[in-house]
C-alpha positions as a Markdown table, in Angstrom:
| # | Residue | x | y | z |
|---|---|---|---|---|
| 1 | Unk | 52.0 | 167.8 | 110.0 |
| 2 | Unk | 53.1 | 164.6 | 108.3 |
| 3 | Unk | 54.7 | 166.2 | 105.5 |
| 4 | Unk | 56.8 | 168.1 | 108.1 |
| 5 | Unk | 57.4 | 165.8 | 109.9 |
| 6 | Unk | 58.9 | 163.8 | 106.7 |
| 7 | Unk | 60.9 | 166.8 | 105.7 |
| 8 | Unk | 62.4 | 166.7 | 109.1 |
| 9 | Unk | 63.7 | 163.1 | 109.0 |
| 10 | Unk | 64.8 | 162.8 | 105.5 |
| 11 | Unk | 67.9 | 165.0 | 105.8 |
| 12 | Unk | 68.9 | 162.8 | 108.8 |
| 13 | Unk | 68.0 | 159.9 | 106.6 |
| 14 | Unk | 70.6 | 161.3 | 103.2 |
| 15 | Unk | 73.3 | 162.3 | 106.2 |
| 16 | Unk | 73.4 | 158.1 | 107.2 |
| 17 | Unk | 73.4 | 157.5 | 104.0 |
| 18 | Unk | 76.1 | 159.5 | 103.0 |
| 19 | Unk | 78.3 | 158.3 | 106.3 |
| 20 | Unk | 77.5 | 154.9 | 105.6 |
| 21 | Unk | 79.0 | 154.4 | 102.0 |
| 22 | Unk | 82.0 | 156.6 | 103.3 |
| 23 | Unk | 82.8 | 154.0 | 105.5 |
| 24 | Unk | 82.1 | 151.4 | 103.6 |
| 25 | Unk | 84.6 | 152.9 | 100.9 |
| 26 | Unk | 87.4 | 153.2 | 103.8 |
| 27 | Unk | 86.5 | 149.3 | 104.9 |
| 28 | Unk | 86.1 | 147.7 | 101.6 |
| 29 | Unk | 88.1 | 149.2 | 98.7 |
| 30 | Unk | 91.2 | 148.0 | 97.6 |
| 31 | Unk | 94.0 | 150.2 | 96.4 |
| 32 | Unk | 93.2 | 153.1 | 98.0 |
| 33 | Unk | 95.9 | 154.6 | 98.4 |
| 34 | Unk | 99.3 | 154.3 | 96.4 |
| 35 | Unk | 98.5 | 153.7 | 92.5 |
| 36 | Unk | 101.0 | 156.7 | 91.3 |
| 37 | Unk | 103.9 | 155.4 | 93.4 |
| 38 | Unk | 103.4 | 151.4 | 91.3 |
| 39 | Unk | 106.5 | 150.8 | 89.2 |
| 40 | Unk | 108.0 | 147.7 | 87.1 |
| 41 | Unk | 106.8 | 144.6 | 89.4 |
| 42 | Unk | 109.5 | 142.1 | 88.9 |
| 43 | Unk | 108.6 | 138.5 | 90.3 |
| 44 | Unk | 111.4 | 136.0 | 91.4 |
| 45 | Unk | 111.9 | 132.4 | 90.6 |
| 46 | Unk | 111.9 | 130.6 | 94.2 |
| 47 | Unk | 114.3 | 128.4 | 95.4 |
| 48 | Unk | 114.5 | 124.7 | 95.9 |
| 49 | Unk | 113.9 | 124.2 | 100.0 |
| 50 | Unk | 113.7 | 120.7 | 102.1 |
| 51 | Unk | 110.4 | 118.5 | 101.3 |
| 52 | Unk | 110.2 | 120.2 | 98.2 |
| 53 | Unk | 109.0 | 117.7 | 95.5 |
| 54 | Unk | 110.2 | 118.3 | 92.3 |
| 55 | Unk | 109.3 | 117.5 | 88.7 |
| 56 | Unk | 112.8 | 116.6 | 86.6 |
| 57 | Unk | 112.9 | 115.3 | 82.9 |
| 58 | Unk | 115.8 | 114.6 | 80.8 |
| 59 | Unk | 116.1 | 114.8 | 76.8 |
| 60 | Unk | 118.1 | 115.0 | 74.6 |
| 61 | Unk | 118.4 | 117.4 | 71.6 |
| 62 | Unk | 120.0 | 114.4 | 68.9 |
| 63 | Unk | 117.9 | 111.8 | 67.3 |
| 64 | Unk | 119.3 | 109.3 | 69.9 |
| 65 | Unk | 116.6 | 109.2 | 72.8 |
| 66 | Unk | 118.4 | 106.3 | 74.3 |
| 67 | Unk | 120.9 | 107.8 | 76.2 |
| 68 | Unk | 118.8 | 109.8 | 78.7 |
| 69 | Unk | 116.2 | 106.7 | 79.4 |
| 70 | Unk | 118.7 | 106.1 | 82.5 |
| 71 | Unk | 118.0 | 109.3 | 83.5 |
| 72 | Unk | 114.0 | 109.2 | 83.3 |
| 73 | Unk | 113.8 | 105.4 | 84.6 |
| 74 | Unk | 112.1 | 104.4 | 88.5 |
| 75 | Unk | 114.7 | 104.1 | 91.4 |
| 76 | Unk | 114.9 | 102.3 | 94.4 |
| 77 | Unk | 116.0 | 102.9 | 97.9 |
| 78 | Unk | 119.8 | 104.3 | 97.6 |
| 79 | Unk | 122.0 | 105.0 | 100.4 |
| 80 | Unk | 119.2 | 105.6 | 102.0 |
| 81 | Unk | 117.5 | 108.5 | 99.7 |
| 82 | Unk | 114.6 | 107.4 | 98.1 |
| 83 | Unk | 114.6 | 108.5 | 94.6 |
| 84 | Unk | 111.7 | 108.0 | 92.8 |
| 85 | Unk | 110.3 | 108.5 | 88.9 |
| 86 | Unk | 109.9 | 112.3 | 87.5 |
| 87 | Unk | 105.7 | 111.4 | 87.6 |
| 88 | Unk | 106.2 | 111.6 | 90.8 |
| 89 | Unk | 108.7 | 113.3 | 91.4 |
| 90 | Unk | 111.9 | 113.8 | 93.5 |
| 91 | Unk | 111.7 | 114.9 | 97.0 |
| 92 | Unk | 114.3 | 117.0 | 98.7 |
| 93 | Unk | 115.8 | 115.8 | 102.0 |
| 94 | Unk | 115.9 | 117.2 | 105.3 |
| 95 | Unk | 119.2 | 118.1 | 104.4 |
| 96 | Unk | 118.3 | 119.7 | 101.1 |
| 97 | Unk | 119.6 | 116.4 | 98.6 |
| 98 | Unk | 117.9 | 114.5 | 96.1 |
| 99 | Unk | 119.2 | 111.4 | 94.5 |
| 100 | Unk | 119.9 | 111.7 | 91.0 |
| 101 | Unk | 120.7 | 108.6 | 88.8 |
| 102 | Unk | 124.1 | 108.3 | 87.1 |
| 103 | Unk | 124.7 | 111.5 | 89.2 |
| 104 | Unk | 124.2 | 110.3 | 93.1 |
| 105 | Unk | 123.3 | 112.3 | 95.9 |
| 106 | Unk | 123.0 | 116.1 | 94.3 |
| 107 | Unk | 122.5 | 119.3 | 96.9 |
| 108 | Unk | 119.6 | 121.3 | 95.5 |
| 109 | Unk | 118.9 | 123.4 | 98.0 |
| 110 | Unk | 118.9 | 127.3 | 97.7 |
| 111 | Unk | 118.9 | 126.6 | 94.3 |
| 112 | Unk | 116.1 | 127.7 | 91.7 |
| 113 | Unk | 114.6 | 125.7 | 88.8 |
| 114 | Unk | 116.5 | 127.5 | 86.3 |
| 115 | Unk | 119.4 | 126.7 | 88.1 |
| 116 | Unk | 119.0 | 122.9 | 88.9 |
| 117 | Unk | 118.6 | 122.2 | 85.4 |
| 118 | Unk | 122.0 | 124.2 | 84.0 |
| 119 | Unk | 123.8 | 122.2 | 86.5 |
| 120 | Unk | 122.5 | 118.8 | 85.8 |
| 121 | Unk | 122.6 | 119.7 | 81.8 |
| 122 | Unk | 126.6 | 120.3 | 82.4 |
| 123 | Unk | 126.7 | 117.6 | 84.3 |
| 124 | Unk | 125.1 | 115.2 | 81.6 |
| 125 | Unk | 127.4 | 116.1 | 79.2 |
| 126 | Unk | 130.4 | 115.2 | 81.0 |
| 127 | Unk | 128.8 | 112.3 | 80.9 |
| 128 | Unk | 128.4 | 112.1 | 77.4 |
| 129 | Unk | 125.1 | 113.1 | 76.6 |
| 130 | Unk | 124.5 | 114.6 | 73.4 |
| 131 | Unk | 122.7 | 118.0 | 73.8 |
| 132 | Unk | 121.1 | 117.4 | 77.0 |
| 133 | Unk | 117.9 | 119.4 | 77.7 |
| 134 | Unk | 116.5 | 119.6 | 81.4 |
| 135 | Unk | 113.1 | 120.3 | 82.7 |
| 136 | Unk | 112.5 | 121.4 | 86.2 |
| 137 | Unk | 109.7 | 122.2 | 88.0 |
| 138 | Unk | 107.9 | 122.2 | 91.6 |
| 139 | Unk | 105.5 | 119.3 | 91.8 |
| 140 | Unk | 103.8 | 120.7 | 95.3 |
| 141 | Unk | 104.2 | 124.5 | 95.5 |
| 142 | Unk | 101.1 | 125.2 | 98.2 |
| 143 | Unk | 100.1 | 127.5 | 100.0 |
| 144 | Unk | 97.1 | 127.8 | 103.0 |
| 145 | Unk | 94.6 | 130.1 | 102.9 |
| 146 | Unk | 92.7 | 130.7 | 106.0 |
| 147 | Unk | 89.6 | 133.3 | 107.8 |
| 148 | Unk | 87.4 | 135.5 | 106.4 |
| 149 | Unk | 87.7 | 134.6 | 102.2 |
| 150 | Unk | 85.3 | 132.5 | 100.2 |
| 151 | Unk | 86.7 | 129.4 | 99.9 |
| 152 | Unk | 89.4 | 128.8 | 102.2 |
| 153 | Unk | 91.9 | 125.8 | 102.1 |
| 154 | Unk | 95.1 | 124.3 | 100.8 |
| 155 | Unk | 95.8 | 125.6 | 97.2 |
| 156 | Unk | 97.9 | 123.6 | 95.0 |
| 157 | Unk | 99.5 | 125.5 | 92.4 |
| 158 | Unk | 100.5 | 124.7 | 88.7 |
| 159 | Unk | 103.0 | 127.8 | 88.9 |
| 160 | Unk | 106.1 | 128.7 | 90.5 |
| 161 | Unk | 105.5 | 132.3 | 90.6 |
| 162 | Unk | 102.7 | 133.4 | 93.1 |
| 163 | Unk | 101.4 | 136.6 | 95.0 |
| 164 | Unk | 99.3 | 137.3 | 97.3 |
| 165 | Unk | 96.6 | 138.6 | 95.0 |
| 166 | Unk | 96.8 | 135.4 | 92.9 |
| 167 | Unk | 96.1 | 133.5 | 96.9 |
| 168 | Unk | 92.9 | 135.9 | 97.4 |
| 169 | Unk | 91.4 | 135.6 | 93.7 |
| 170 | Unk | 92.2 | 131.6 | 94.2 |
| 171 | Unk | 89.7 | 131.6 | 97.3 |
| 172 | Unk | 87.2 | 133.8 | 96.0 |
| 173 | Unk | 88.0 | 136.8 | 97.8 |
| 174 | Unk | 87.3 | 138.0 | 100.5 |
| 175 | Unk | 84.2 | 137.7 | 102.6 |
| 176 | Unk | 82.3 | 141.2 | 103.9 |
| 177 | Unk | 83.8 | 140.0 | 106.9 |
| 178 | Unk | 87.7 | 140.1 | 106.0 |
| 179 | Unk | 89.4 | 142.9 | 107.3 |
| 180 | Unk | 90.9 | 144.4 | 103.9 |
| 181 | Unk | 93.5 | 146.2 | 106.1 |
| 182 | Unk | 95.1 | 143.5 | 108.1 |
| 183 | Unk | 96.0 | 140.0 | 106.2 |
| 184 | Unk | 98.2 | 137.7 | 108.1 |
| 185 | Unk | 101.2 | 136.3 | 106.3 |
| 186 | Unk | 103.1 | 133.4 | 108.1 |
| 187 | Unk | 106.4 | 132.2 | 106.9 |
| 188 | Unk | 109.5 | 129.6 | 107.7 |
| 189 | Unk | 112.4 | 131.3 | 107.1 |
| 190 | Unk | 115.2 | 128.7 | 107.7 |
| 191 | Unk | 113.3 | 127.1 | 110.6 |
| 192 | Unk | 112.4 | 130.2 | 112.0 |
| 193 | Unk | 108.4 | 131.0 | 112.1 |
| 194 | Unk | 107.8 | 134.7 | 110.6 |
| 195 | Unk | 104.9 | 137.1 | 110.1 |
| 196 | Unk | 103.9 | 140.1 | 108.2 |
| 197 | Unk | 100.7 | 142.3 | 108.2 |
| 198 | Unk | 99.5 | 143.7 | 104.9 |
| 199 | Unk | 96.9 | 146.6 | 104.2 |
| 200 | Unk | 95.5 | 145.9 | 100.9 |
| 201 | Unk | 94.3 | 149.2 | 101.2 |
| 202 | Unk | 97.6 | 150.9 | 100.6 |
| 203 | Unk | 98.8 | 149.9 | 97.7 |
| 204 | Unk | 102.5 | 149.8 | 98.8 |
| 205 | Unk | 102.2 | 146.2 | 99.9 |
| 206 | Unk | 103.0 | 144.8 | 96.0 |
| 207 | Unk | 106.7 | 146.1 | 97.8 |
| 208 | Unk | 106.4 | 143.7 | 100.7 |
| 209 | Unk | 108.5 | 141.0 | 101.2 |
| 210 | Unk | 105.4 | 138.5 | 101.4 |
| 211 | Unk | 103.7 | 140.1 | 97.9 |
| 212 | Unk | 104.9 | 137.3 | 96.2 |
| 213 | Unk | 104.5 | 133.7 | 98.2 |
| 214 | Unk | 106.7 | 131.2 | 98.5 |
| 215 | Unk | 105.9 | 127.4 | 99.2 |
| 216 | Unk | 104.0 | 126.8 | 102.5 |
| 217 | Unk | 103.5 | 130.1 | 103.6 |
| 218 | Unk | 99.8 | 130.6 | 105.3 |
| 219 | Unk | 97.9 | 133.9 | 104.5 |
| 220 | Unk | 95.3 | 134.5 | 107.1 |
| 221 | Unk | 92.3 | 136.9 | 106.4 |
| 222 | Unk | 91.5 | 138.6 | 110.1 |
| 223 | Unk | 87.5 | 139.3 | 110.8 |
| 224 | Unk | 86.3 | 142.4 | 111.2 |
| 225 | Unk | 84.7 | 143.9 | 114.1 |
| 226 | Unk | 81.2 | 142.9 | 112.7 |
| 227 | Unk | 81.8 | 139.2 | 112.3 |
| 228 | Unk | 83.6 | 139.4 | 115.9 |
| 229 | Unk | 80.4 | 140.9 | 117.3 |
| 230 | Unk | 78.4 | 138.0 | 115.4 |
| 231 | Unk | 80.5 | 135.4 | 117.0 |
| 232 | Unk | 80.5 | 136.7 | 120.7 |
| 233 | Unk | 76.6 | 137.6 | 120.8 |
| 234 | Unk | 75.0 | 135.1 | 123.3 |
| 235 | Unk | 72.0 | 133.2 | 121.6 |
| 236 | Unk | 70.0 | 133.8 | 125.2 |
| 237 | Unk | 70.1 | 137.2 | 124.8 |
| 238 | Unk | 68.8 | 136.9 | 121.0 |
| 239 | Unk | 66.3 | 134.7 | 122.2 |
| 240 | Unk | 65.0 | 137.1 | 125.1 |
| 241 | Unk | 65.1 | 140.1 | 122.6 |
| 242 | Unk | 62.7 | 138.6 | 120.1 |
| 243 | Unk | 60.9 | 137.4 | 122.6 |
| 244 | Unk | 60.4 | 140.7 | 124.4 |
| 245 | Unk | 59.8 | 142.5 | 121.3 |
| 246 | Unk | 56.9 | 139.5 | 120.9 |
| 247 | Unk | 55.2 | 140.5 | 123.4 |
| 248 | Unk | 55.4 | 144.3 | 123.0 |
| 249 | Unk | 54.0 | 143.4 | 119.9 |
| 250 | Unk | 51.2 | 141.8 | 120.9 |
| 251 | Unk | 50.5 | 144.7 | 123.9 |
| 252 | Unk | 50.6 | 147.1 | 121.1 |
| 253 | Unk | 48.1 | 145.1 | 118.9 |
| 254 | Unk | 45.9 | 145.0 | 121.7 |
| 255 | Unk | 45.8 | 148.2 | 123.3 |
| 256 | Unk | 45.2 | 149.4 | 119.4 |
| 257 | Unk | 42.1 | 147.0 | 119.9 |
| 258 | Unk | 41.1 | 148.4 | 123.0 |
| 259 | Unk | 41.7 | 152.3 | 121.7 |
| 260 | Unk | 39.5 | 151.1 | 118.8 |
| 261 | Unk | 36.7 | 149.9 | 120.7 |
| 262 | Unk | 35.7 | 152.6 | 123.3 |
| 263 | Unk | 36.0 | 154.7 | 120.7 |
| 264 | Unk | 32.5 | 152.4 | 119.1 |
């Protein structure tokens, strides 16, 4: 009777099985859908916005270094701009300037790196510096990454080029928790507070607009319905449960005991 009774349940038993890691598969798996539509991925250099802090070294090409010490030295407070040494860089107003010296108040914004330093390298030399070279980077390109991943927090980043995948592999991945088909992407767009929802299921999100960051945006990793269920459960009710199936326990112990006995 037993070994029927075995052959009975372990169909039932393969049939969860199977179900199970189908679902698992739909829930966890990245790039599920899409990989023969993936063409050239081109990334963009981004562009200079307010409270940007920026990174800018002069040199120059000749033998004569001294003409673009000027342009490397420490400022003070001008016109009120602070403009401060490339180690620590030079922050971009409210109103998208920086304060360059020999060159005064410079508008930067909207512009990228590679951009920024053609225009201050023709600039120099109508100034008279020899073969001036220019070095721009982003001193605090960030981004915040929050919910169900690893290691969530504020990521400073050595690089001006960044995607979402590079955000996700930064915090570890995601948790068994993360919803892989709904990631949160908040933006400021010219003041104005955006969002975008990505599947990273469907591999058509490497063509959103929010694929590759830019400085500031937030990713948020939504929780499933598991961790959701996890967070809502009362702790009374866990308690009663264990402590109902206690004592069921110990009923069944000792009606076992009592079977056992008049049976003597």
């Amino acid at each position: 009777m037993k070994k029927i009774n075995y052959l009975l349940v372990l169909p039932v038993i393969l049939f969860y099985s199977c179900s199970t890691q189908k679902r698992i598969d739909k829930n966890f798996t990245y790039f599920q859908k899409g990989l023969d539509s993936l063409s050239k991925l081109e990334l963009k250099n981004p562009v200079i916005e307010p409270n940007d802090l920026l990174s800018i070294q002069v040199y120059s090409n000749s033998l004569n270094q001294e003409q673009v010490a000027l342009y490397n030295m420490v400022n003070g407070i001008t016109s009120g701009v602070a403009a401060v040494s490339p180690t620590s860089g030079y922050l971009v107003t409210d109103d998208g300037n920086i304060f360059f010296p020999g060159l005064g108040k410079l508008y930067v914004k909207g512009l990228t790196s590679i951009q920024l330093k053609d225009s201050l390298e023709n600039k120099l030399r109508r100034l008279s510096v020899k073969d001036p070279s220019v070095v721009v980077r982003f001193l605090n390109f960030k981004i915040s990454v929050l919910g169900e991943v690893q290691s969530p927090g504020v990521k400073n980043l050595n690089t001006q080029r960044v995607t979402l995948l590079d955000a996700i592999a930064l915090s570890g991945d995601l948790t068994a928790y993360g919803r892989r088909d709904s990631i949160l992407v908040i933006r400021d767009e010219n003041g104005e507070l955006k969002h975008y929802n990505v599947d990273l299921r469907n591999t058509s999100f490497i063509n959103s607009p929010v694929f590759q960051l830019k400085q500031n945006d937030v990713v948020y990793v939504r929780p499933n319905d598991a961790k959701l269920k996890i967070v809502k459960r009362n702790p009374n009710v866990d308690r009663d449960i264990s402590l109902t199936l206690s004592v069921l326990s110990l009923v069944t112990v000792l009606v076992s005991l009592t079977t056992f006995i008049k049976s003597l």
